[in-house]
N, C-alpha and C positions, 0 to 999 in steps of 0.2 A: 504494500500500500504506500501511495506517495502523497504528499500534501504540499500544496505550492498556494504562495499569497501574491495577487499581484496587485496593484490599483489600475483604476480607468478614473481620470477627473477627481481623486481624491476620497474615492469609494472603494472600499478594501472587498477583494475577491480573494476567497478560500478555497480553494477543492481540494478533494482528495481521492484513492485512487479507486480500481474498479468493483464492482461486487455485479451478482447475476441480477437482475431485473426481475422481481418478483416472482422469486424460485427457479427462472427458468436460468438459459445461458445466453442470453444476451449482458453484457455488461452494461454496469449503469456504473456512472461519475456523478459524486456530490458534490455538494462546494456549499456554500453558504456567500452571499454578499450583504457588507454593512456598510448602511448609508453615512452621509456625518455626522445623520444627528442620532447616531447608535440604533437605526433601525436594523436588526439583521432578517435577513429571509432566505433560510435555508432552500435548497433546490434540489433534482435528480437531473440529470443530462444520458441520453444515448446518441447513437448515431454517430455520423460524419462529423467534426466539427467546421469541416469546410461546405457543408450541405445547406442544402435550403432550410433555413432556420424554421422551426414551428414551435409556437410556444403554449401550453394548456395551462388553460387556469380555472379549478376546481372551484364548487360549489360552498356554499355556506357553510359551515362548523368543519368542513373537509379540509387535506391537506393536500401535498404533491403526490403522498401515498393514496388519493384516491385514484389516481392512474396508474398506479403499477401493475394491476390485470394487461393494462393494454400496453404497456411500453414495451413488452417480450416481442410485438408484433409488428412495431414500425421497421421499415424497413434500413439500411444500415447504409443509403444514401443521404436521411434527409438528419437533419439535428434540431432533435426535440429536449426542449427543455422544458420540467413543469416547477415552477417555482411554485412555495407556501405562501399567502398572503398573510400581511399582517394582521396579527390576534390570534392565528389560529396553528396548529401542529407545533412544532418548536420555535416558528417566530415569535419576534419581538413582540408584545402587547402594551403597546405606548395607548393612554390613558384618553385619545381624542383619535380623529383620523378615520374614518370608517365609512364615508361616504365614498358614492361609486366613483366622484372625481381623482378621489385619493387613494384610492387603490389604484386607478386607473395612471394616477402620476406616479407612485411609486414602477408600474409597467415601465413605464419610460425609462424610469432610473434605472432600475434592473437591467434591461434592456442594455441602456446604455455603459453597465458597470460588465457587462460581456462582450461587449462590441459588435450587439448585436443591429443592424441597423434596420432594416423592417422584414416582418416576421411574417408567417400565416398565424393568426390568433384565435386561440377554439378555448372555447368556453363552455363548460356547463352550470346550469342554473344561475346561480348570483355571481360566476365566473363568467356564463355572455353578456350579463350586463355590465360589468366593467369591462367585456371583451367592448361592445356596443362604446360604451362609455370613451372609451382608448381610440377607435376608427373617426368620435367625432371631434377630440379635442388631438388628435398627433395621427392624421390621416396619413400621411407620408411615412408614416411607421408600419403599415399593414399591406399586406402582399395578397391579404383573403381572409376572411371569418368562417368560421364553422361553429354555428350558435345551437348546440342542443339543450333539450329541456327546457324553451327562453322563451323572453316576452317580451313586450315595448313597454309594459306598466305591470306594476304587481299589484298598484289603486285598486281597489276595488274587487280583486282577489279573494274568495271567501277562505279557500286555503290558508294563502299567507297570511291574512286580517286576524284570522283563528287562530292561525297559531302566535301572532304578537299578544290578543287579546285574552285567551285562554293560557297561556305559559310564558312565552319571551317576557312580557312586560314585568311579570312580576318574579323575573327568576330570581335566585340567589343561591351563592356558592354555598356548597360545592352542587352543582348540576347533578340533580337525580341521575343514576345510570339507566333506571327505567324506561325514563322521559327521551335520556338520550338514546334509548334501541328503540323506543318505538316511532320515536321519529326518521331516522333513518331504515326503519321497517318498512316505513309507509310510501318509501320512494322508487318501491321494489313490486315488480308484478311476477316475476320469475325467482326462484330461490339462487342464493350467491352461495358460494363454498361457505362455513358458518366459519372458519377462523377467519374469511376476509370480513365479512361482515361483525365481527369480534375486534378488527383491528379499525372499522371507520368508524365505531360506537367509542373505541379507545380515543381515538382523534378527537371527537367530537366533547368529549369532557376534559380535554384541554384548554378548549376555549373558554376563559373565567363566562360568570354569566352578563357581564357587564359589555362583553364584546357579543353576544347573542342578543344584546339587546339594541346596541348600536348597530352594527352591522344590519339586524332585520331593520331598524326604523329608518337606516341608509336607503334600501331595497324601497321602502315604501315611502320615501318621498321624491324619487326618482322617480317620471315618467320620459321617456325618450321621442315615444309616437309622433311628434312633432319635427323633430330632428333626424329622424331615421335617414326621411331620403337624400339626406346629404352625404350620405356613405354611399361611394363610389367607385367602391370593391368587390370583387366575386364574393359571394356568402352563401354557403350551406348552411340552410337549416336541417337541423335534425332532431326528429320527437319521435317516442315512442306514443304509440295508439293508447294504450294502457297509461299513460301520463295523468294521475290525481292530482298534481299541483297546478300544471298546467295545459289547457286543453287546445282543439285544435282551432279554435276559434283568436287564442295565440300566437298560432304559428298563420295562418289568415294573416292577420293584423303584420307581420312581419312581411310578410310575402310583398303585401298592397304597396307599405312602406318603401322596402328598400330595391332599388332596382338591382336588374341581375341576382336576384335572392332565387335559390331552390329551393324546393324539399324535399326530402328525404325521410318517408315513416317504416320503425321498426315495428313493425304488428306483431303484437303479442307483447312488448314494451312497455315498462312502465317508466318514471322521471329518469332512475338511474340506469339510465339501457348503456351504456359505455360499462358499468358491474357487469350487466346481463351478459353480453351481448362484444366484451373487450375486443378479440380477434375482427370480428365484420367492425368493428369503429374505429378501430389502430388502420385498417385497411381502408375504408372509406375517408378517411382523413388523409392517409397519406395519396391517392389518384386526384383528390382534392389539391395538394400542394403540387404533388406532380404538372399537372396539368398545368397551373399557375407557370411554374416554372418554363414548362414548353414555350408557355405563350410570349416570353417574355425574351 
């Protein structure tokens, strides 16, 4: 194992050396990058690192570990990196910060602390909206979106509204373990291996409850619907059929939105179809970036 620290602009980059990609044999690189002002946000890396950069950014209470089903499958042309957002997995948990512009600024930074200069950007759940969030405020930074499980507005969402109003608002540490599996239960229409699903309930009671409750009230005072159609990027949507959070009437409202937008449905799918479903998503993502690249 190696570990090597560099800077980019006075943001300290760590990695260290290879391990298999979620049991399989694919190698995977960590590293961690810390901003100046002591944000750190640990990462995974595979692939090329001379490849068409793709960067995934996981869903609410989730980390970078909630891709490692699928990161066995990319293929070892393109270089995907999924970093942790702040509050959650073993990042930093600074005490403000949690709105989608600021997740979506920290992408830049990141970004920029790798040298990475525009990406394909895939997202699931509260990861496409600061995918969404990143394409409108650093356009030049995005090569393609791939928005699963996503929406323009979570307003008015009886899902999301329920779950701030029934549980987020009034949580407090330490987060029920309960509370934490059945929520990640509920994002599921297909059964997962139970140690993975064991380790995103692990994840998920990392996040104190004061970042589950920032983070959702982020989600819900963000609406984008208005701004969509100034993204001016290829963008896969992708939803499963079986999706309880959010429905097709969703991915609709995306479609109308954003020009050059696909879709793409997993039937038989529920929110978390990249769990279900890793291999066909590692693979459909990556003809996604391929393609981009052709074009280009």
């Amino acid at each position: 194992m190696v570990t090597a620290m560099t800077k980019h602009g006075g943001v300290a980059v760590a990695s260290r050396g290879s391990l298999p990609a979620g049991g399989g044999q694919v190698p995977v690189r960590h590293g961690v990058v810390t901003f100046r002002d002591g944000l750190m946000l640990p990462y995974a890396e595979v692939g090329d690192p001379a490849g068409r950069p793709v960067v995934l950014l996981h869903g609410y209470t989730d980390s970078w570990r909630s891709f490692e089903p699928v990161l066995p499958h990319f293929p070892a042309s393109l270089r995907v990196v999924a970093p942790t957002q702040r509050g959650h997995g073993e990042a930093g948990r600074p005490a403000g910060g949690y709105r989608l512009r600021d997740f979506a600024s920290d992408l830049a930074a990141f970004m920029d602390a790798l040298g990475i200069g525009a990406a394909v950007i895939v997202g699931h759940s509260m990861g496409s909206a600061v995918a969404q969030r990143f394409a409108l405020d650093h356009p030049g930074r995005v090569a393609g979106l791939v928005l699963a499980g996503s929406f323009a507005t979570a307003r008015g969402n009886p899902g999301v509204e329920g779950l701030w109003r029934d549980a987020a608002a009034g949580l407090s540490d330490p987060v029920d373990a309960g509370f934490a599996r059945a929520f990640q239960a509920a994002t599921l229409a297909r059964p997962v291996p139970a140690d993975f699903l064991d380790m995103v309930v692990g994840e998920s009671l990392k996040v104190p409850a004061q970042v589950w409750r920032a983070a959702l009230a982020g989600l819900l005072e963000a609406d984008h619907a208005v701004e969509l159609g100034q993204i001016d990027r290829p963008t896969l949507v992708v939803w499963g059929d079986r999706d309880e959070f959010f429905p097709r009437s969703d991915q609709d409202a995306l479609l109308g939105a954003i020009p050059n937008a696909q879709l793409l449905v997993y039937e038989g799918a529920g929110h978390g179809l990249h769990w279900e479903q890793p291999e066909r998503f590692a693979r459909n993502v990556a003809a996604f970036a391929e393609a981009i690249t052709a074009r280009l």
